[in-house]
N, C-alpha and C positions, 0 to 999 in steps of 0.2 A: 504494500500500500504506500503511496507515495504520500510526505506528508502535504498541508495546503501550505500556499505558493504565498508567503509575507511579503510580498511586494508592494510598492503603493500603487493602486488602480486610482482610475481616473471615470468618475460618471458621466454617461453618454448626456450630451446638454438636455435632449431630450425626455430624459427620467427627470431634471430638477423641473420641466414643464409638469411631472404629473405630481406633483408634491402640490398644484391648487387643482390638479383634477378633480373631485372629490366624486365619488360614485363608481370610478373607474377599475372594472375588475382585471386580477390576473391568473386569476382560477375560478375553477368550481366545486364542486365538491362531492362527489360521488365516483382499465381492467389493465389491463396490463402491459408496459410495454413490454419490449425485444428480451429482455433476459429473466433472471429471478425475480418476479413481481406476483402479486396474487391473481390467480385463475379464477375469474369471476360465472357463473354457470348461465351462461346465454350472452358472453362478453365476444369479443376477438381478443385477437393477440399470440404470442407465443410462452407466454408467462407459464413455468416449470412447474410453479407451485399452486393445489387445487385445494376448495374448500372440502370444510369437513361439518360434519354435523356436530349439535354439543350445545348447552348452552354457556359454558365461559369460555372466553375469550382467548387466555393465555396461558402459560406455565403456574398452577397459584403456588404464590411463597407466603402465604398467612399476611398479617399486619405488620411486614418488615419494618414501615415506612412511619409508621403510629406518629401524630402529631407534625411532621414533614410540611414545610407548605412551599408550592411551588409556585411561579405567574405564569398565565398563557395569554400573550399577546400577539393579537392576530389582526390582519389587515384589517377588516371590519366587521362586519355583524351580519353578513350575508351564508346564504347554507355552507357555504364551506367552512367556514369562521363554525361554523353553529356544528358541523359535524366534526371538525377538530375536537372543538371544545369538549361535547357528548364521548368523545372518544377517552381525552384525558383525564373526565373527571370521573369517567369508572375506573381508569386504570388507578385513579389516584385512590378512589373509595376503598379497591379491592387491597390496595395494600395500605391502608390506616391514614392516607393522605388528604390533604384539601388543593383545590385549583383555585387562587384568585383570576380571574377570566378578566383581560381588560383591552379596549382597542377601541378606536372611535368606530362611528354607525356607518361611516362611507369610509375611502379610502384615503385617508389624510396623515401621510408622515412623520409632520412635527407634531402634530396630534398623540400618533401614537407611541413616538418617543418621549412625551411628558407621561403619557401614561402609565411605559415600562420605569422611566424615575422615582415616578409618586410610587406604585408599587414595591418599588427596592425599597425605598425610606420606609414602606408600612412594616417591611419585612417580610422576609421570606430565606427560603435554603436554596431556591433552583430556580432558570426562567427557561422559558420555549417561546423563542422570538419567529413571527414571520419577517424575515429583513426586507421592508420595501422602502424605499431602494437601501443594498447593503451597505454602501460606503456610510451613509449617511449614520447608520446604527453601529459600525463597529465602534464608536467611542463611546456610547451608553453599554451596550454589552460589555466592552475591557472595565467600563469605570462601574458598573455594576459587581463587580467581584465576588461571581458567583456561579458555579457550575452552569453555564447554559448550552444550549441544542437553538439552531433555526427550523425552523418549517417552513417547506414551500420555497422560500428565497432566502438562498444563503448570506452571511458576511465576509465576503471574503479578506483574511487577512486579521480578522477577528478572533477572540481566544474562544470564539463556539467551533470547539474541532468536529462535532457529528451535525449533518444533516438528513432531514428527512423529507423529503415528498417524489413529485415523478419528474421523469426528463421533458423538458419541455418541448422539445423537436420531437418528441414521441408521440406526443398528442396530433399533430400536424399529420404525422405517418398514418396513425390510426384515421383520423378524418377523412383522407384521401382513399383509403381504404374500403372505407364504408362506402362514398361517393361513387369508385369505381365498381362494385356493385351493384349500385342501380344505373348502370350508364350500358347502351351495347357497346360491344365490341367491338374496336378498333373507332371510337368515336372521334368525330371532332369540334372542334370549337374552343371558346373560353371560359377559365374561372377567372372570375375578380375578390381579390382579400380586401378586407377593410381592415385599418388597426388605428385602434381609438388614444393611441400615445406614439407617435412616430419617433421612430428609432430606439424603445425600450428593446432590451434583449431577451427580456421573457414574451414578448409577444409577438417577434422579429422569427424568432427559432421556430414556431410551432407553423407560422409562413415560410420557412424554407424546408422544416419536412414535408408539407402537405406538396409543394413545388415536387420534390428528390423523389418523392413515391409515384407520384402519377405520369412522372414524365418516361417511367419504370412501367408504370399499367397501362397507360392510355398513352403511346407515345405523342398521337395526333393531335393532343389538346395544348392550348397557349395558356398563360398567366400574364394577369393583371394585379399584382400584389404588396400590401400595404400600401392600399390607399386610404389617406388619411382619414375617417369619419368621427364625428365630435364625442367627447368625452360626456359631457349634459346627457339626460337621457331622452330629453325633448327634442334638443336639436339633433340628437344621433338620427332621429327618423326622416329627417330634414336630407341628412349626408345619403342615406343610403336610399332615399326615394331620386335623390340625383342622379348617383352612383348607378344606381338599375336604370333611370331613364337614359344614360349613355352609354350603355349600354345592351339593347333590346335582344339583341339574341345571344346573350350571354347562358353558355347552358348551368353558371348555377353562381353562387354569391356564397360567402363564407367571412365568419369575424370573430374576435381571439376575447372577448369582453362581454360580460352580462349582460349590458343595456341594447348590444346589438341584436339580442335573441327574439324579442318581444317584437320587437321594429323588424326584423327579417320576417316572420312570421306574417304579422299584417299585412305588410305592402304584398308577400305573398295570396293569403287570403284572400284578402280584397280587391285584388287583379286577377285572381286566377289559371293565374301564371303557371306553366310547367316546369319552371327553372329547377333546381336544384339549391338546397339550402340546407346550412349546418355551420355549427359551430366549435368551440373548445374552452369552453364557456357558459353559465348560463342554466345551469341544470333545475330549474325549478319545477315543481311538481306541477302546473301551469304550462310551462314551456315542455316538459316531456310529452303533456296531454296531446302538442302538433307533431310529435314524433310518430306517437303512437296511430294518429290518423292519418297519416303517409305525409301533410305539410310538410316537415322536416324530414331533411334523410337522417341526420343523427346528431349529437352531441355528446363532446367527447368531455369525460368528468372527472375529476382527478379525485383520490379515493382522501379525503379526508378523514375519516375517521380513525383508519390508521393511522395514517398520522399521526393525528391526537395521539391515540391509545400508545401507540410503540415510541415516544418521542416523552412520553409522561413515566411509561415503565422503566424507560433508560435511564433517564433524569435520577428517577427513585431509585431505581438500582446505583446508581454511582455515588448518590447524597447520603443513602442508609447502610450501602454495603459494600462501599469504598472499590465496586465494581469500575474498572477504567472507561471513561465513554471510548464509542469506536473511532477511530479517526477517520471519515469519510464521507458519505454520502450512500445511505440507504433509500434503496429505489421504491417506493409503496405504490406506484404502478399509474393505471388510469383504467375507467369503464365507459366502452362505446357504446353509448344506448342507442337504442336500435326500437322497432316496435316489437320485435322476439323477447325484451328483456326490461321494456317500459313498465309496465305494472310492477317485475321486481323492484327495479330500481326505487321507485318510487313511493311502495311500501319501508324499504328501509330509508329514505328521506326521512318519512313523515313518523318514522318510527324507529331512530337510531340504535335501537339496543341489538336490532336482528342484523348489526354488520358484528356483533360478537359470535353471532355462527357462519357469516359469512365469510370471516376472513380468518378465523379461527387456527387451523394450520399454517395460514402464511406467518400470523404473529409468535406463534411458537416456536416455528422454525429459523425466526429472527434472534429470540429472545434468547435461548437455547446458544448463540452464539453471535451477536451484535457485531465483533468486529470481522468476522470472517462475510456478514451478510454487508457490508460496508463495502464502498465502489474507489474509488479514486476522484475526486471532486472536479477531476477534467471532464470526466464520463457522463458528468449532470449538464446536458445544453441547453442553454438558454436559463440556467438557475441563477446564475450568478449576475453583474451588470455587466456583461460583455458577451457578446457571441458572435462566434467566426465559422462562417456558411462552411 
């Protein structure tokens, strides 16, 4: 494992624009990509590892952690935020722990770096930071002086040596994937990407896998990608009713951000348009319901709860039992919803407890040994603020 690179990085100008975005998503929150990740039952992917039935979760080590209190500060308060959370604070329950949960309601940085402050002065033993953007948090995480973990988006350069969430050029992979599915064979024409913060590198990545894979499936098809559509969620519908009017035979439309789902969907709807549409983004129980009735061909959702869950067990593991965290980056995968797998999904949305049977062997199979399930933090694309096609 190689360890991470202490260099000083430099923030794309572009990320300090989404620091007044506010609303602006970088995930979501509900299979797998390319390697060891969890095998979700009605997912794609190649992920080794399959669920099991059960109802707890993970390895149990009794109330190691008794009295232990750790913070989870997360981008904001959207289902992914909301399925981390659910995830860490059973992990935290089943070993005698508490979660302080804090982050502002939308996407706001210096927001939610007061917030990880005030919680360190309340006190605590451990944090789990999502870093948006990382540079900007590695000085609260070193001046925090306390065992932490990121999720979702790492600090690079920061003393949080394990991360956890999925690749982000994976997500883009899986997308493309699913599209080329509903498309015939040997098709042609164009996709056009929207990306609602130009030039960030979490949303730049999962636009050059979706590019890398289809140009592999469908050689015939062109791109139009990362074009720019507004961070607001009112004007977003504004960008992308442009965006499709300039495009008329465009055979499908795709965007890496919550607000663009709702807005893809409509102008769908209400044109009844053949295009094709999906995201990597977005996963609400609302927005699967266009999945499920063919509207959307799919949304690609990053498994949150894991997260939580395996990023709270490590924590406690290394704060009660002097366990070393891993040095790396642990891959928790992504889930292509699909209408095969829509009702599941969406059941465990609206009822977090059943991703404890859901993912049930991939967290034991982690826990069982953390640094051996740990990546090399080059491996994670598009996690960090830099990515290179």
């Amino acid at each position: 494992m190689r360890s991470r690179d202490n260099s000083s990085r430099v923030l794309l100008g572009s990320a300090v624009v989404a620091v007044a975005l506010l609303g602006t998503s970088c995930g979501s929150s509900s299979k797998s990509s390319g390697s060891s990740s969890p095998a979700s039952t009605g997912s794609t992917g190649s992920g080794t590892v399959t669920t099991s039935s059960g109802s707890s979760a993970a390895v149990p080590s009794g109330k190691y952690a008794s009295g232990k209190r750790i913070i989870l500060d997360t981008l904001y308060r959207a289902p992914l935020a909301q399925n981390q959370a659910a995830g860490a604070k059973l992990a935290a329950s089943e070993a005698g722990a508490s979660v302080n949960w804090v982050g502002p309601a939308d996407i706001n940085p210096t927001e939610a770096i007061k917030d990880l402050q005030n919680a360190v002065a309340a006190g605590a033993d451990g944090a789990i930071v999502a870093a948006f953007p990382g540079n900007l948090f590695k000085v609260p995480i070193d001046h925090a002086d306390m065992p932490s973990i990121t999720i979702d988006l790492e600090s690079p350069g920061s003393k949080a040596v394990t991360h956890l969430g999925p690749n982000k050029y994976a997500l883009g992979v899986a997308l493309a994937q699913e599209f080329a599915k509903a498309m015939p064979a040997k098709a042609s024409g164009e996709f056009v990407g929207g990306i609602c913060v130009p030039g960030l590198a979490v949303l730049i990545a999962p636009q050059q896998g979706f590019v890398d894979t289809m140009k592999k499936l469908q050689p015939g098809v062109t791109f139009k990608i990362n074009i720019p559509v507004d961070g607001d969620p009112t004007k977003n519908y504004g960008s992308w009713q442009r965006i499709i009017a300039q495009n008329p035979n465009a055979l499908g439309f795709f965007g890496e951000c919550d607000q663009d789902v709702p807005n893809l969907i409509k102008l769908k709807k209400d044109s009844g348009a053949k295009y094709l549409i999906g995201a990597t983004s977005g996963d609400s129980p609302e927005n699967i319901a266009a999945v499920k009735s063919g509207i959307m061909t799919s949304i690609i959702s990053q498994n949150g709860w894991p997260e939580g869950y395996l990023s709270a067990s490590i924590l406690l593991g290394h704060i009660a039992k002097k366990t070393p965290l891993p040095n790396g980056w642990i891959d928790t995968g992504y889930t292509a919803i699909t209408k095969a797998n829509s009702d599941e999904v969406t059941a465990r949305i609206n009822n977090p407890s059943l991703n404890a049977v859901e993912f049930k062997t991939f967290i034991q199979n982690v826990l069982s040994n953390p640094q051996a399930a740990a990546k090399p933090f080059t491996d994670c694309r598009g996690c960090g603020i830099t990515f290179t096609p």
